[in-house]
Steps between C-alpha positions, in 0.01 A plus 500: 500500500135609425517802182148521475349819532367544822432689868650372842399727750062548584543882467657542180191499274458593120832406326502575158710505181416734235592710201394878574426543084350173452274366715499167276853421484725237625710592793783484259781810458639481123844640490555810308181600540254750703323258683472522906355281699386586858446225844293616716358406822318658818603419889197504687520726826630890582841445500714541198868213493807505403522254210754391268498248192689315293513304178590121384579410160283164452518209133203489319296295807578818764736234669822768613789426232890455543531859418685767750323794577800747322393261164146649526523818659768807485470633846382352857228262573340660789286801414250714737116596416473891537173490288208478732222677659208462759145414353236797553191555608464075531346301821745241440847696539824387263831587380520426119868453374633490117735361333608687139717275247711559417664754680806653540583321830442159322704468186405159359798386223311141452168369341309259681252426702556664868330497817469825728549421875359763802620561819537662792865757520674267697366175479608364144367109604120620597319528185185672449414438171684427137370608186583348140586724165705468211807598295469456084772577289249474201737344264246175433185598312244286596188450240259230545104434575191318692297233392206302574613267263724292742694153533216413759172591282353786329273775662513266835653612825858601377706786373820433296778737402736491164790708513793618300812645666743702288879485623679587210695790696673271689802259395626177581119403637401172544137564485394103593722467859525920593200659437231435792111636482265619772186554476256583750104511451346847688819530757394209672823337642338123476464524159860594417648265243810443250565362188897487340430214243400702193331334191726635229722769443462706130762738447503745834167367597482275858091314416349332809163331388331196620619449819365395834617818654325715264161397647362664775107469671304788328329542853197806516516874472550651829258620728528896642367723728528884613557656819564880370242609686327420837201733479342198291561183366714472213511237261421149596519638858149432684506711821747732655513574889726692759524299811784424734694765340553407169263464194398210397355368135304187457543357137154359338551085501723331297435188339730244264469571149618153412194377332402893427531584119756739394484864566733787346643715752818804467659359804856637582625167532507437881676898535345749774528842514456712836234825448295731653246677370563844656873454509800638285740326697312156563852327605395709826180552532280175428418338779540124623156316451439173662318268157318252593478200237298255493452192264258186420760282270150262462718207509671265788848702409847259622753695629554878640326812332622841446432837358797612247639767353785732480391637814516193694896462342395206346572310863243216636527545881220641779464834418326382142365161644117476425331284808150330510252595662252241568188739606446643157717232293696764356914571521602825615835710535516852629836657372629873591555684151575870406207687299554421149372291227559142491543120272450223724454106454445184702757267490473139614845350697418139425536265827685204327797786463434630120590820363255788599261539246167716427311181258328358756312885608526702196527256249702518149324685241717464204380877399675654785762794420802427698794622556853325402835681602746336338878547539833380331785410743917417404682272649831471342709188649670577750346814605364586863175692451221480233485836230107605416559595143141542424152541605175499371124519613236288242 
């Protein structure tokens, strides 16, 4: 079964998972607390469906666990979106849908990681998309810190964590066989590891230094653009044009910043946020613009390119696919996306079968300020689904 975040069907466009008071935050619910997250997606077209989700408890690598559903949730799994409305006053017509969690309707009695599954009212097995968020109970406090200093060389390409997890609220823990840590580097699914060997243990205190795990590529700062507006060109965008009923943006050239010298930017980590200049309710009024991207990686590049970021779902497949063109040399995609403001990237799918990376385009500055969610997951012997007893952003 494939958990990743992602769309299935050509017309549902725009899926995102956010927290309404915190732009910046995980997609992660803390239990006890205030916090809401909302899913929310637009269905291109005039006509508004009947659509129904559900939820599946997943372990700590979004694979579904042994769990039933009456162990995660106090009430039935099958539960109808009444928010929506039609987009105004937009030449590409839509019907956006949200998702509020929690809710009333969804009564979740389980941490964990869980993955949000929409369909149509009465066909349970056709998918349109699935969205990932997560349950802390908050119990672990998690400290801990970056470095350039790493097992692989200092102020070079890497990024290494330290971290100390406190479980002394919990009893008869064995904190080297059932503690397991995640930790993902700016929400991007490929670079989702785990660690459960700790170094030592002092008192309360789980320590996980020096480890393989712990060292992730330090890859660039992201790249952005803005399509608020379509009365000019916003940033980075180089021309904007109505034709063939839709507006399209050109972005100015991009080229790879491998052998390019550092440069501070206040990215927001890969994260995109829809907006329209004129608009109080941008959800429905921002318009789809076709971007046009375009890129000159200077070098021979081995494998399959694409643009990334959380608007893309974090998926490789045609709709992000950069192809050559071989009368101006350059590589080009030209991707529908809501007006908003966006982080972007180039990332290379290697041809001998690697993992997806963005070295060989944007290079690793060691400088760059990532983002590292990191999360604590329990699993007692003998149990059937993981517990996320804490989480943490560095």
């Amino acid at each position: 079964m494939d958990t990743g975040q992602q769309i299935f069907r050509n017309n549902v466009k725009t899926l995102s998972v956010y927290n309404p008071d915190n732009f910046l935050a995980p997609p992660v619910i803390r239990i006890g607390s205030h916090d809401k997250l909302n899913i929310n997606f637009d269905i291109i077209g005039d006509d508004f469906e009947y659509l129904r989700y559900k939820v599946i408890h997943c372990n700590s690598d979004w694979q579904p666990s042994r769990l039933m559903e009456s162990e995660y949730l106090n009430g039935f799994n099958e539960i109808e979106i009444d928010d929506y409305a039609f987009s105004s006053n937009t030449y590409i017509h839509y019907v956006n849908y949200n998702i509020a969690i929690p809710n009333p309707e969804l009564p979740i009695i389980h941490s964990g990681n869980y993955l949000l599954q929409v369909y149509p009212e009465y066909e349970p097995d056709n998918i349109i998309l699935q969205a990932r968020f997560s349950v802390s109970e908050q119990i672990s406090m998690i400290k801990g810190g970056i470095t350039t200093r790493t097992d692989q060389g200092t102020d070079s390409e890497f990024q290494q964590l330290f971290l100390n997890t406190n479980i002394s609220s919990l009893r008869n823990i064995n904190p080297y066989q059932d503690l397991i840590i995640g930790i993902t580097q700016n929400n991007r699914p490929e670079t989702l590891r785990f660690i459960n060997h700790p170094i030592r243990v002092e008192g309360g205190n789980v320590i996980f230094e020096h480890a393989p795990q712990l060292i992730f590529e330090a890859g660039n700062e992201y790249r952005r653009f803005e399509t608020v507006r379509t009365d000019y060109p916003g940033m980075h965008v180089d021309s904007v044009k109505f034709m063939d009923g839709i507006w399209h943006a050109w972005l100015q050239p991009d080229a790879a910043r491998t052998h390019k010298e550092y440069t501070f930017d206040s990215t927001q980590h890969g994260r995109f946020k829809i907006d329209e200049y004129n608009s109080t309710e941008p959800d429905l009024s921002a318009d789809y613009v076709m971007v046009h991207f375009s890129l000159d990686p200077i070098e021979n590049q081995k494998g399959l390119i694409f643009v990334d970021g959380d608007f893309t779902q974090h998926q490789f497949n045609d709709s992000n696919l950069m192809r050559y063109d071989w009368n101006d040399g350059l590589y080009h995609a030209d991707i529908p996306l809501k007006q908003g403001s966006y982080n972007y990237q180039y990332i290379l799918l290697p041809e001998n079968g690697g993992l997806p990376s963005s070295r060989n385009i944007e290079g690793n500055k060691y400088e760059t300020q990532n983002e590292y969610l990191v999360q604590v997951f329990l699993r007692l012997p003998g149990s059937r689904g993981d517990r996320l007893i804490g989480t943490t952003v560095l």
